[in-house]
Structures are given as C-alpha cells and as structure tokens.
Legacy VTK file of the C-alpha trace (Angstrom):
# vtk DataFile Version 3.0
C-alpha trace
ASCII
DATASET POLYDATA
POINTS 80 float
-31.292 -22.414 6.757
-29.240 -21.025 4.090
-28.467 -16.896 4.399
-27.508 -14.522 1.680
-24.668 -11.581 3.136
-23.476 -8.706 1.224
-20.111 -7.159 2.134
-19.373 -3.837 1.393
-15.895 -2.141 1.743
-14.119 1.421 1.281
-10.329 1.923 1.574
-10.532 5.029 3.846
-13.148 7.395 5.702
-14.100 9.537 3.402
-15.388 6.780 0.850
-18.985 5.985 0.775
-20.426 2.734 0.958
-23.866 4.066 -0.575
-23.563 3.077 -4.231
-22.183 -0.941 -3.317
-25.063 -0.791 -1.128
-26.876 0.371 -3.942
-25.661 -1.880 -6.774
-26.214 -4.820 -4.064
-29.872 -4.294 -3.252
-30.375 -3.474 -6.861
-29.396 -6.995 -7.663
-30.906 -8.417 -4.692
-34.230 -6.864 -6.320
-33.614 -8.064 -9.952
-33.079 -11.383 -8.641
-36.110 -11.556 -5.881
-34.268 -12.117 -2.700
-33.642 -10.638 0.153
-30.145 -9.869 2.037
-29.902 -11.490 5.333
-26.985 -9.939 7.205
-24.717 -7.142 5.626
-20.891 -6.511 6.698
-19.670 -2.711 6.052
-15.997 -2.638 6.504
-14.179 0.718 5.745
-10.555 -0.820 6.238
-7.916 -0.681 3.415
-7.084 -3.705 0.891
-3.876 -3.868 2.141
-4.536 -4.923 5.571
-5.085 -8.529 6.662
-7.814 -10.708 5.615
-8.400 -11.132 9.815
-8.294 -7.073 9.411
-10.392 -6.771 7.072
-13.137 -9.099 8.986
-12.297 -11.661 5.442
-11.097 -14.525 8.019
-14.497 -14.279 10.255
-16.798 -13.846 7.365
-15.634 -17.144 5.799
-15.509 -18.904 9.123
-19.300 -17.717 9.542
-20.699 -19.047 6.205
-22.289 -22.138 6.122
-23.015 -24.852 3.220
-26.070 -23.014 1.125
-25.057 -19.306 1.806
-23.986 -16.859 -0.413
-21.789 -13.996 -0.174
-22.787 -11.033 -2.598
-19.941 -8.273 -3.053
-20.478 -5.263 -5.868
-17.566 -6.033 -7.011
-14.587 -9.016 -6.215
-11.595 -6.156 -5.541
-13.833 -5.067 -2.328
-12.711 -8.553 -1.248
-9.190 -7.844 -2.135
-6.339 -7.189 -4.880
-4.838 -10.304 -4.442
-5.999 -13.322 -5.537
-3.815 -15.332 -2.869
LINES 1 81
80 0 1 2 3 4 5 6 7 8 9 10 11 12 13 14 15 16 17 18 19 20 21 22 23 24 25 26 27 28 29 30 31 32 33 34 35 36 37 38 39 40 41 42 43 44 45 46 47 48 49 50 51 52 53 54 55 56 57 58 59 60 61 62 63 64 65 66 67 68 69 70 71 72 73 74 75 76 77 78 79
C-alpha cells in the first residue's frame, strides 16, 4: 500500500519546523489526504545526504509513495 511522507528540515536549533509543518498539512488538507509518516530533521544542508537521513528516506520509499517537502531546498542546495 502506497504511503504519503512529509520531510521537514531546519539548518540549526533554533529554527522551527512549525510553519513546513504547517504549509504541509495545509496542502495535505487542500488536497484530501492524509500524511502517513513524517521525518523532522534539524541537520544543516551542507552535511551528507546519509546525514541528513536523504540516503534512508529514498531507500524506504516504495513504487506509489510520495514524498511531500514545503519546499525542494529543505532537501538540499544542490541539485547533484
């Protein structure tokens, strides 16, 4: 069964995750559906991917799911 997952991310501790939360369940709302799992990293962009939990978030979605981010540069900077 397919899962939706939002991933959230701040650059250092005293960043707030509230308003991608926000913005995410907002959408989630708009849109009907429901978030499944949710992955709050507070981690800067300039660490790893495997840091940044990136690697084992990809390795963890299946054919079907989505990923839902507020915006891509909580992902990363880098398109590489």
């Amino acid at each position: 069964m397919s899962k939706i997952i939002a991933y959230t991310r701040v650059s250092t501790d005293s960043q707030d995750l509230k308003n991608q939360k926000l913005e995410i369940l907002q959408y989630a709302d708009k849109h009907q559906f429901q978030i499944n799992e949710w992955s709050e990293i507070k981690v800067s962009s300039r660490k790893t991917t495997k840091e940044r939990l990136i690697d084992q978030l990809l390795e963890n979605l299946e054919t079907g799911d989505t990923l839902i981010v507020s915006e891509l540069s909580r992902l990363g900077r880098s398109v590489s």
